[in-house]
C-alpha positions as CSV (number, residue, x, y, z in Angstrom):
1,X,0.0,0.0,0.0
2,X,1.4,3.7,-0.8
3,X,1.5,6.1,2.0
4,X,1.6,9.8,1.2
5,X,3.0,12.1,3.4
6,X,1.2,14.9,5.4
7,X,3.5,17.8,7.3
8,X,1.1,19.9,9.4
9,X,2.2,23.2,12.4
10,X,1.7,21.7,16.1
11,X,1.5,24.7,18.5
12,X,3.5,24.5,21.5
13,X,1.0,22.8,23.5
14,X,-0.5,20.4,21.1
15,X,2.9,19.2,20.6
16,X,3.5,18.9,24.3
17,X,0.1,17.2,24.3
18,X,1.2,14.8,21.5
19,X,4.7,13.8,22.9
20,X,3.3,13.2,26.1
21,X,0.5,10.9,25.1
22,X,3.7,9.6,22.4
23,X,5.4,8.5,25.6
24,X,2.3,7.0,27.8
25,X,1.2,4.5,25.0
26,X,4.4,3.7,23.8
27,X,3.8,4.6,20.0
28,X,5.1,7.2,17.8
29,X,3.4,10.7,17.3
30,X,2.9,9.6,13.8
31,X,0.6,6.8,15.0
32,X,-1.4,8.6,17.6
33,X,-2.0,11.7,14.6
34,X,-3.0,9.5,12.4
35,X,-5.5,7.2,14.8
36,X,-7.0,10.7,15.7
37,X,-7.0,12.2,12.1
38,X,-8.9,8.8,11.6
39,X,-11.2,9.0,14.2
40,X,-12.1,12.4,13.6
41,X,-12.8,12.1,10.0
42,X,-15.4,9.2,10.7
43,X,-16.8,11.0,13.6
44,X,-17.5,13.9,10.7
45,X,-18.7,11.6,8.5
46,X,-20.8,10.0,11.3
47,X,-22.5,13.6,11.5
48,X,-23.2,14.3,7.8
49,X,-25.0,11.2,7.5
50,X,-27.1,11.6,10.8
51,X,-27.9,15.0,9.7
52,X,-29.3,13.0,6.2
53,X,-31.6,10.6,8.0
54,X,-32.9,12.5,10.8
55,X,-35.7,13.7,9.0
56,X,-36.2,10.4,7.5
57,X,-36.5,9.5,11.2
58,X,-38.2,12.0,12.6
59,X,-40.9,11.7,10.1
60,X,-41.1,8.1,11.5
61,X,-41.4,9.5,15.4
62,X,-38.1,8.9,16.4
63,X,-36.6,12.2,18.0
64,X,-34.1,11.3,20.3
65,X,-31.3,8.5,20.5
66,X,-33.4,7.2,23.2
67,X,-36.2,6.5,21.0
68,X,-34.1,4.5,18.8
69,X,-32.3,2.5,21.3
70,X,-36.2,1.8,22.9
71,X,-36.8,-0.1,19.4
72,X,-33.5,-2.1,19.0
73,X,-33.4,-3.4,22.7
């Protein structure tokens, strides 16, 4: 699989941040960007898609997440 390469600007902190969290799980900074560029993007794309349905939903009576969960449990 190619890889492409992505240089981005830490601020002090983040990089401090980063480093430390580096250190506590015992992976690189690479890996822990990348796991939360990751998560991030599906947690967007998570968002865009429940923005879609919820009208879909809505239309159906389901208003809350609690409603949901009431029908799948």
């Amino acid at each position: 699989m190619k890889s492409a390469t992505l240089t981005i600007r830490l601020d002090k902190d983040l990089d401090v941040l980063l480093s430390k969290a580096s250190k506590r799980s015992g992976r690189n900074r690479s890996e822990i960007a990348r796991e939360a560029l990751r998560r991030q993007l599906r947690l967007q794309q998570f968002e865009e898609l429940r923005k879609r349905i919820m009208p879909f939903a809505e239309a159906r009576g389901f208003l809350t997440d609690e409603d949901i969960f009431s029908q799948i449990s």
